[in-house]
C-alpha positions, 0 to 999 in steps of 0.5 A: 500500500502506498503511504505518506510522499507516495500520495496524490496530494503535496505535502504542502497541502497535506501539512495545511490541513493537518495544521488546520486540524491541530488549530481546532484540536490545541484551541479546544483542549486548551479551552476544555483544560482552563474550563475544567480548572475554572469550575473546580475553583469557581463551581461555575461559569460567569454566564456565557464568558469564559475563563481569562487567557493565557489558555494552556494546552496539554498532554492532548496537544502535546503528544499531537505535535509529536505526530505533526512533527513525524508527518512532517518529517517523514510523511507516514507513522514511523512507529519507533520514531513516534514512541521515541518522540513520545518519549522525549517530549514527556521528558522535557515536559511531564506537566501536561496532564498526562494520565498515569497509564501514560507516565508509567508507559513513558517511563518505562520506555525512557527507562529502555523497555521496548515500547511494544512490551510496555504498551501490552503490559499496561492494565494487566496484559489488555492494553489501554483501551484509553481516550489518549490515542484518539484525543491526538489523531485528528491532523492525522486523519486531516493529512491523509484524507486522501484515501481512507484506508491509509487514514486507517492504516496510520491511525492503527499505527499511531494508536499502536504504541501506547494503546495495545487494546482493541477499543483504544485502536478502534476510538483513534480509527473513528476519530481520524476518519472522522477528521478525514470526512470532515475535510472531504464534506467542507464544500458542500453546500448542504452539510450532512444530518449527523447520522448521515456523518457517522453512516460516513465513518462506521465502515472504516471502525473494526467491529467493537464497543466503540462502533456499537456505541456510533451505532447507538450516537447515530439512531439517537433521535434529531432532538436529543439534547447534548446533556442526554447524549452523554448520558447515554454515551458517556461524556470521557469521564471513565477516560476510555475510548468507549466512554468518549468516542461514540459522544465526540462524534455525535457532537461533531457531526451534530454541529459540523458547521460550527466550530464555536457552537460544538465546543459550546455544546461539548462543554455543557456535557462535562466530563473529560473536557480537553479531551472531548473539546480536543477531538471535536475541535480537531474534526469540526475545523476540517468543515470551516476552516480556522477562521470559524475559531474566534479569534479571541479564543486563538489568541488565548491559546498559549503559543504552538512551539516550532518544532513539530513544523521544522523539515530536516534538510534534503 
């Protein structure tokens, strides 16, 4: 199967929509994160406003850039070069709200154990079957919209290392797809129903919790308000790919049209807000582009470093 520099589109353009999608994703993680702090420190939120700026991303972002940084360099998922990156990104920065499956994993990789044996050591021999491998994939999806089976490909590989369990492969597949369709719709003049949008996504997601879940997020009726949504289908609390997916999809594909409007929705749910504002942010901005962020939201978000955009030379 061809990958990366094989691929129809240049890389130019392939790095424009993964940027693109890393704007929404970083802006909503960031959004989520100081949302979740503001109410454990306030119990609300002042009305419609938000918490004030700076805004700073986390371990959602962080492990993201990571990817960003390889497509750019390399132009497919090289696994030992992603793990590697993984690895020293923790070590330079293990504030970022990393949950402890991922310290212990990073640790024990930075510490020499290969990543394919730590990775299905964790939680007992399963593998993690957490939100982490979704939460950082969406400019994956965005980079090689292209061609849905390499999406598939390199969001297995990209899970792979860090989530060895079937349901984290599974929740990072939905949502690069996901990405991937959003992009592909944005000239659309007339968006799809959210059913319509995950109908897209269920043929490329293998048989598991979470695609039984996109099912249920598909036939949930036209009405539903996002509060019993995540009832239903989880909001990240449990900070499982089973517990977050189904939900972020059927946001995403509710408020495609809306970058503002999704995250607003998102974070009504509660639950894991960085997480689920990251995977939204990162497919709804395929649709719209970066200019439907608020600028005001942008700017608040800290700065992206330089290095995931820096080409080795020739």
């Amino acid at each position: 199967m061809t990958t990366g520099k094989d691929l129809l589109a240049g890389d130019d353009e392939r790095l424009a929509r993964a940027r693109c999608s890393l704007e929404g994703l970083s802006v909503g993680d960031a959004l989520g994160q100081h949302v979740m702090v503001y109410l454990l420190k306030e119990g609300s939120l002042p009305g419609q406003q938000l918490p004030p700026s700076p805004w700073y991303f986390t371990d959602d972002t962080y492990m993201a850039l990571s990817i960003i940084s390889l497509l750019c360099q390399n132009g497919k998922i090289n696994q030992d070069l992603l793990v590697a990156d993984f690895a020293l990104r923790y070590k330079q920065d293990a504030y970022r709200g990393y949950g402890p499956g991922m310290h212990v994993l990073l640790q024990r990789i930075n510490n020499g154990q290969p990543w394919r044996e730590a990775s299905q050591r964790q939680f007992a021999g399963q593998g993690s079957f957490g939100n982490g491998a979704a939460m950082r994939v969406a400019p994956l999806g965005a980079y090689f919209a292209d061609s849905i089976e390499t999406v598939i490909e390199q969001a297995q590989a990209s899970a792979e290392v860090t989530h060895a369990h079937p349901e984290g492969v599974a929740g990072a597949i939905a949502v690069a797809v996901a990405a991937a369709w959003a992009w592909r719709l944005r000239e659309r003049a007339v968006r799809p129903t959210r059913s319509e949008f995950i109908d897209l996504l269920l043929p490329s997601v293998p048989e598991s919790e979470v695609r039984a879940k996109m099912l249920q997020a598909r036939n949930l009726g036209a009405r539903v308000s996002v509060l019993s949504a995540a009832a239903k289908l989880g909001n990240g609390s449990q900070v499982s790919a089973q517990d977050t997916v189904p939900f972020v999809l059927w946001c995403a594909g509710h408020y495609l049209g809306s970058y503002e409007q999704a995250m607003r929705q998102t974070l009504r749910a509660g639950g894991d807000l960085d997480t689920t504002c990251a995977m939204v942010g990162g497919i709804v901005v395929l649709s719209g582009g970066t200019e439907n962020i608020p600028l005001q939201w942008r700017n608040a978000r800290e700065p992206l470093p330089d290095w995931p955009f820096q080409k080795s030379p020739a």
